[in-house]
KEDRENLO-624610 format. One record per residue (C-alpha): x, y, z negated; residue number from 1; residue in one letter. Coordinates in steps of 0.25 Angstrom, whole numbers, plus 5000, padded with zeros to 4 digits. Layout:
BEGIN
((X, Y, Z), NUM, A)
...
***
This chain:
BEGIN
((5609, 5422, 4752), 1, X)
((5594, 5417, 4754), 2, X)
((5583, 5420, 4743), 3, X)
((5577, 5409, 4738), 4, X)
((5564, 5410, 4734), 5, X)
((5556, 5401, 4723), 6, X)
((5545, 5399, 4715), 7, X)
((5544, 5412, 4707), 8, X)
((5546, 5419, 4718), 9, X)
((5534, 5415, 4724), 10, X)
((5520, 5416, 4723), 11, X)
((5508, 5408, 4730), 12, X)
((5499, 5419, 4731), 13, X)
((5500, 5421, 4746), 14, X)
((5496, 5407, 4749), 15, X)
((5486, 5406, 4738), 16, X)
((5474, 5410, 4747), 17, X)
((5478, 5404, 4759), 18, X)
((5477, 5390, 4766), 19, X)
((5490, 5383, 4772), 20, X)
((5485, 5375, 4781), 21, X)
((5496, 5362, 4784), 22, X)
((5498, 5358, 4800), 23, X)
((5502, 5343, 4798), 24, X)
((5501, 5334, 4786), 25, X)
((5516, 5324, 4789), 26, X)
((5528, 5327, 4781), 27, X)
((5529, 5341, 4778), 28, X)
((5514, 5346, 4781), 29, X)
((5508, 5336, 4771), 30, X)
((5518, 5339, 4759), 31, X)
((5518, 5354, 4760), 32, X)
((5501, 5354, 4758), 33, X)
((5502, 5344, 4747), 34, X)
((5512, 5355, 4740), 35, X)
((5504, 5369, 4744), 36, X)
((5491, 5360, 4739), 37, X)
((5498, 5358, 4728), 38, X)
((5501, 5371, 4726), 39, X)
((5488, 5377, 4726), 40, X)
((5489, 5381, 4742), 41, X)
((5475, 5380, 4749), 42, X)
((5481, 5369, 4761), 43, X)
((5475, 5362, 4772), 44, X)
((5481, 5351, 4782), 45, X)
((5479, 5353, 4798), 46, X)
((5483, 5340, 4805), 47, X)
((5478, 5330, 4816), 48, X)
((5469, 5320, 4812), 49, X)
((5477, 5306, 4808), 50, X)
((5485, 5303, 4796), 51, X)
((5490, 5317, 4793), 52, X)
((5474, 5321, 4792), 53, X)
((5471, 5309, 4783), 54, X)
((5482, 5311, 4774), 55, X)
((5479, 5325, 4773), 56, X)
((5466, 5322, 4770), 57, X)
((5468, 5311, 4760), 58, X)
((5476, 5321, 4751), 59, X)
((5465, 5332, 4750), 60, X)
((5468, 5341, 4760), 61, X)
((5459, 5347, 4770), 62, X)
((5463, 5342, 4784), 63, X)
((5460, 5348, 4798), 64, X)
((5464, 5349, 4812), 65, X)
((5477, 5358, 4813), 66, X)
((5466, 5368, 4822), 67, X)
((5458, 5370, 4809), 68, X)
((5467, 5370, 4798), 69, X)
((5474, 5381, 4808), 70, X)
((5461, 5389, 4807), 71, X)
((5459, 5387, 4792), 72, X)
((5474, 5390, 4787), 73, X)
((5479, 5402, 4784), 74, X)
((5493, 5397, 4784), 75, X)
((5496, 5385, 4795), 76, X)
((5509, 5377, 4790), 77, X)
((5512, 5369, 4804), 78, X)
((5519, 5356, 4799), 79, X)
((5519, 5347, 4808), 80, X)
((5533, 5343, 4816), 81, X)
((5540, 5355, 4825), 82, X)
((5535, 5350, 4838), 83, X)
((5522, 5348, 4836), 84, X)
((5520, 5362, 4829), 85, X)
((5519, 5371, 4842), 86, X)
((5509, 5363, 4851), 87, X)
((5501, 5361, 4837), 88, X)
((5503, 5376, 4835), 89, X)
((5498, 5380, 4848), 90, X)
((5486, 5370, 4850), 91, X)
((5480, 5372, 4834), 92, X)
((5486, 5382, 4826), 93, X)
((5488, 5394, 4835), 94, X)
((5474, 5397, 4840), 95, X)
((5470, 5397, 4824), 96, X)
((5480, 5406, 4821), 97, X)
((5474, 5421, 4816), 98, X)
((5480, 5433, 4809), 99, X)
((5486, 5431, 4797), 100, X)
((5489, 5416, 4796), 101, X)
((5502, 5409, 4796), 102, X)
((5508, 5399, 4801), 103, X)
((5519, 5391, 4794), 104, X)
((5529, 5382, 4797), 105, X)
((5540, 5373, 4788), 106, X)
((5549, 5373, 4801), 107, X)
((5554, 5384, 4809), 108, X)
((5556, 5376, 4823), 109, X)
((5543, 5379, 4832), 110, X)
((5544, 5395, 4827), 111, X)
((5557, 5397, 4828), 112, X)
((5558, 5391, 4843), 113, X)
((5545, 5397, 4846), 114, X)
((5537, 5385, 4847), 115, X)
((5525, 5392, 4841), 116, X)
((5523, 5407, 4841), 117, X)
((5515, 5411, 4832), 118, X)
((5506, 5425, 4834), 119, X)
((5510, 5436, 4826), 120, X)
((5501, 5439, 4818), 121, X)
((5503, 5428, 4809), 122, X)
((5515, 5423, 4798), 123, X)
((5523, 5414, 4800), 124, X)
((5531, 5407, 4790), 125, X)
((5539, 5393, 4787), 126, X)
((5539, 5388, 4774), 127, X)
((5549, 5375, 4774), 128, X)
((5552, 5366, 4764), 129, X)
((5567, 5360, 4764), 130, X)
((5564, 5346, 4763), 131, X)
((5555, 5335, 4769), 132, X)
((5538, 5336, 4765), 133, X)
((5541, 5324, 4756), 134, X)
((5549, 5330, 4747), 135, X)
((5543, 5344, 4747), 136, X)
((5531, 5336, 4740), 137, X)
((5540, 5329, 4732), 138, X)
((5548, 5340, 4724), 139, X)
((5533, 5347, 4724), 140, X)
((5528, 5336, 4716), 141, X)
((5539, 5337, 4706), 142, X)
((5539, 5352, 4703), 143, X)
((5551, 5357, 4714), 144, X)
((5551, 5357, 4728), 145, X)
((5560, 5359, 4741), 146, X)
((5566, 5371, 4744), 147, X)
((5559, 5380, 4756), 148, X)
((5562, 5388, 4768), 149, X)
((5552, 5399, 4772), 150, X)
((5553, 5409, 4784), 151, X)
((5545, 5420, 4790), 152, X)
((5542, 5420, 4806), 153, X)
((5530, 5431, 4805), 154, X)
((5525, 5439, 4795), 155, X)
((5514, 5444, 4800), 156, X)
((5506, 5445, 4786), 157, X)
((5517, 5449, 4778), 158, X)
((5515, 5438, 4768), 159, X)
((5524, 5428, 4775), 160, X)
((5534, 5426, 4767), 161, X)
((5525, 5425, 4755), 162, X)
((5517, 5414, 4758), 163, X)
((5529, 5407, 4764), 164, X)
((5534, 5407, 4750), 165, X)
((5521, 5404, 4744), 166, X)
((5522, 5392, 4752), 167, X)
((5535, 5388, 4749), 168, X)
((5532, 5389, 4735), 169, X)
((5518, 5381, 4737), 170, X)
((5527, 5370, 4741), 171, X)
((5536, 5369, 4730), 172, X)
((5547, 5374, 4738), 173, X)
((5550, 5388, 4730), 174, X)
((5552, 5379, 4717), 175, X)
((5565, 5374, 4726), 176, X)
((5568, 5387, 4732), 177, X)
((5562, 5392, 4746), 178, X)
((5572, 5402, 4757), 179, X)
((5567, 5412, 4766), 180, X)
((5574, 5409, 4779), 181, X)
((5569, 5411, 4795), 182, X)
((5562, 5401, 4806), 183, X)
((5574, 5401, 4814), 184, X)
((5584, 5399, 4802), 185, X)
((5576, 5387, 4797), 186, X)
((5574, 5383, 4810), 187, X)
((5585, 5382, 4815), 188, X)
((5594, 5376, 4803), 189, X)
((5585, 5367, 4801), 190, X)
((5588, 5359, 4815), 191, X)
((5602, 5362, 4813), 192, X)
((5601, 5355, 4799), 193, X)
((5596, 5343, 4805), 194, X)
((5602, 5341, 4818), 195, X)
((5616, 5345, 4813), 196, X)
((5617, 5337, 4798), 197, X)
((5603, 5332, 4794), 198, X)
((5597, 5322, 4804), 199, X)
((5607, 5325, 4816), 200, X)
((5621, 5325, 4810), 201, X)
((5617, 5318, 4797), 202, X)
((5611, 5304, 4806), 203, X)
((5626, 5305, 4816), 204, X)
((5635, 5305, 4804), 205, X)
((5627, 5292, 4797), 206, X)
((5627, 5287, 4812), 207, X)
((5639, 5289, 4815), 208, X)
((5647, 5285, 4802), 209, X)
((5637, 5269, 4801), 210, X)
((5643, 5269, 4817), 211, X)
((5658, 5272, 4812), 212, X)
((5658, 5261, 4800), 213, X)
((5650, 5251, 4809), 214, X)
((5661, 5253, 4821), 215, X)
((5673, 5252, 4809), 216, X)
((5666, 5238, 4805), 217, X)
((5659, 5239, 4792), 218, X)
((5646, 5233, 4792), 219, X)
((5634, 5241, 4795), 220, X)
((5627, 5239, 4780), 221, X)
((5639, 5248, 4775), 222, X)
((5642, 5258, 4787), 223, X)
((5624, 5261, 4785), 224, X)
((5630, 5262, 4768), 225, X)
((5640, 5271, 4770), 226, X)
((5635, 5281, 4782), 227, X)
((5621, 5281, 4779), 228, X)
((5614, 5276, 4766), 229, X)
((5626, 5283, 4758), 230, X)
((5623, 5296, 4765), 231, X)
((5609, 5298, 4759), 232, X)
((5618, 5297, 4744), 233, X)
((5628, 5308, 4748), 234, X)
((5615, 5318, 4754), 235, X)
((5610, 5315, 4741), 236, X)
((5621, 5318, 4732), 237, X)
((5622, 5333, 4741), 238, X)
((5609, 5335, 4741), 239, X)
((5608, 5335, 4727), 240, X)
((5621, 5340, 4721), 241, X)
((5627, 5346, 4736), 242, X)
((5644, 5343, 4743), 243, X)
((5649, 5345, 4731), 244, X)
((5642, 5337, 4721), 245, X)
((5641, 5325, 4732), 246, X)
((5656, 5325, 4731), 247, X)
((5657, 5324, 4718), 248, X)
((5648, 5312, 4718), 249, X)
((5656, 5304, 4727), 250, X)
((5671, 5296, 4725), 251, X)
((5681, 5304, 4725), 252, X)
((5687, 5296, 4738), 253, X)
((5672, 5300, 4745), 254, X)
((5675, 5315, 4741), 255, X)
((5689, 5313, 4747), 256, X)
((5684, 5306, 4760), 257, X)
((5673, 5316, 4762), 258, X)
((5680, 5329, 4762), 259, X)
((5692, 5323, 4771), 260, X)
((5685, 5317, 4780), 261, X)
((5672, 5322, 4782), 262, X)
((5675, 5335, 4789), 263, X)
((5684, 5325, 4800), 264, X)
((5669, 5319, 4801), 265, X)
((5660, 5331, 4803), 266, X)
((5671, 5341, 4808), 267, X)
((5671, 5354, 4817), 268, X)
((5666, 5347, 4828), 269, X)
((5653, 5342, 4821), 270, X)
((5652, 5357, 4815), 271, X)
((5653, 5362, 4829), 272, X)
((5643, 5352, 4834), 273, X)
((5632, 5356, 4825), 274, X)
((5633, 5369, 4828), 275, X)
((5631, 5367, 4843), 276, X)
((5618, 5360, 4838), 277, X)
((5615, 5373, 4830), 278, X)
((5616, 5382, 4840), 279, X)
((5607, 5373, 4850), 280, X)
((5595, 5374, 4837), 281, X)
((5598, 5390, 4837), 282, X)
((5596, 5392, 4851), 283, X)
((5583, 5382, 4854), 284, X)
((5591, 5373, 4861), 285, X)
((5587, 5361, 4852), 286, X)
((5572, 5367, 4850), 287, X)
((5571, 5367, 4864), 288, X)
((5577, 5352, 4867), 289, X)
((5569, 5346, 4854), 290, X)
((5554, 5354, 4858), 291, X)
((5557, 5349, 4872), 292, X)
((5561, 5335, 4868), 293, X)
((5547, 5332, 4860), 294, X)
((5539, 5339, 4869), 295, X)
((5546, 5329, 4881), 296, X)
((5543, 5318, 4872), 297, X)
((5556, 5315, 4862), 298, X)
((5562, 5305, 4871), 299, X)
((5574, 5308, 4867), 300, X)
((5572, 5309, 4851), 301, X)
((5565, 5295, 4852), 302, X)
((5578, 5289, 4860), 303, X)
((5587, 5295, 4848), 304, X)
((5577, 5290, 4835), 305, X)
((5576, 5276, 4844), 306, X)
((5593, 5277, 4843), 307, X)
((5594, 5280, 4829), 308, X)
((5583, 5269, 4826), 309, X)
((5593, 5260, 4832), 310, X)
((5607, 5262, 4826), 311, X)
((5613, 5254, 4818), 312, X)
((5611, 5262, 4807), 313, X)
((5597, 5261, 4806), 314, X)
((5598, 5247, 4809), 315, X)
((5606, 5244, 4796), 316, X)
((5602, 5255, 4787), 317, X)
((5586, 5249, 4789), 318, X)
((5591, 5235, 4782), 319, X)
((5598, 5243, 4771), 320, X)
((5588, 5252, 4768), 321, X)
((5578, 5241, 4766), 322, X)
((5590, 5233, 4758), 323, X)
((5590, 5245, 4750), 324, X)
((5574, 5245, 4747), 325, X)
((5574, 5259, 4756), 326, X)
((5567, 5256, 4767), 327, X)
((5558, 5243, 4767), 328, X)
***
């Protein structure tokens, strides 16, 4: 059983003094310094000139180049999407990197498949939130926060794990709960969890059960009702009371219909397919394919997303969502 750590375990004291200089302001960089801030944590923002640096700016942070803020921060959270972290890394962070600073991540991906290498005479930590930047701000703002992940690569100080916590706790996270785990475990269940069952295997069975009602006849306004726009109600009802309390919000004949039929859906077959698709993340296969693919220009992932764009599915399921008020 893991320990779970929260906020009266914790104390901020070992990043009270220090300044966390943020490496990208998007999605996750940008609501992870409005919370440190927030918390009373000395923050800075290192981007590229453009949108990211005026917004940064606009809300009261000191902005500047990722060179600088390098130079300037004693810990460098690199937030900015996986493949773009190591020639980032290599170019701007590394020749700023002295004794006794640390370098954090809020993914494992580029440490775990070496990547970047870090010299040894730093930490190196990863502190990850379990929920999109959005939200992380949102449950901030009302008193909670997301539950966190945190890992240790190096130790080199012996206050790793410390300031990792402090920083989960900076960012509300150690009000929902924050798990000590390891880059590759993280790592590698996280691109499990998304190619096996929440992007990869949740878009095929939507896909493939519109296609089934559509070939069977029923018009596509209901096929998009019943495989997708449904869906998000079911996810809801687990995600908030899990298999069992879903069940028991449903008819009885849905209860009935679900347990008998869906293990002949996703059956043995499925199971043993996933985990072929494990075994390629564990041994760098997929690493190796996906760091080879955006460096070779994503032809292929721009042929797929054009695909998706073009089912059937997203054709209907736009005029609904706007019919609904959704999407305008």
């Amino acid at each position: 059983m893991v320990r779970v750590f929260y906020d009266k375990d914790i104390s901020l004291d070992s990043i009270k003094d220090k300044t966390i200089a943020i490496i990208g302001y998007g999605n996750q960089g940008r609501n992870q310094a409005l919370n440190l801030r927030d918390s009373g944590i000395e923050v800075i923002i290192g981007v590229r000139q453009g949108e990211s640096w005026e917004l940064a700016l606009k809300e009261n942070f000191k902005v500047y180049s990722i060179d600088e803020a390098s130079k300037i921060g004693d810990i460098i959270h690199i937030l900015i999407p996986d493949t773009a972290q190591p020639e980032v890394y290599d170019k701007y962070i590394a020749p700023n990197l002295s004794e006794n600073k640390m370098l954090c991540f809020s993914h494992g991906f580029n440490i775990h498949f070496k990547q970047i290498i870090p010299p040894s005479n730093i930490d190196v930590i990863m502190v990850a939130p379990k929920g999109p930047g959005y939200l992380l701000r949102q449950m901030y703002l009302k008193g909670f926060g997301v539950p966190a992940l945190i890992a240790i690569h190096q130790n080199y100080t012996g206050n790793a794990k410390d300031i990792a916590l402090a920083m989960a706790k900076a960012l509300g996270c150690a009000k929902a709960g924050v798990i000590e785990t390891t880059f590759k475990d993280e790592t590698e269940s996280d691109l499990i969890g998304e190619q096996c069952v929440l992007v990869g295997g949740l878009m095929e069975l939507i896909k493939n059960g519109f296609e089934i009602l559509i070939e069977l006849g029923y018009p596509s306004e209901l096929a998009y009702f019943e495989a997708c726009n449904e869906a998000k109600l079911i996810m809801d009802l687990i995600y908030e009371k899990g298999l069992t309390g879903m069940l028991q919000a449903v008819s009885d004949t849905a209860k009935h219909g679900g347990l008998t039929r869906g293990p002949r859906v996703i059956d043995k077959r499925v199971k043993e397919n996933m985990r072929k698709i494990a075994e390629e993340v564990i041994n760098g296969k997929y690493a190796e394919e996906w760091i080879k693919e955006d460096k070779t220009g994503r032809k292929n992932l721009k042929y797929l997303l054009n695909e998706i764009k073009k089912h059937p599915l997203e054709l209907v399921g736009k005029n609904i969502r706007k019919m609904a008020g959704i999407e305008k």
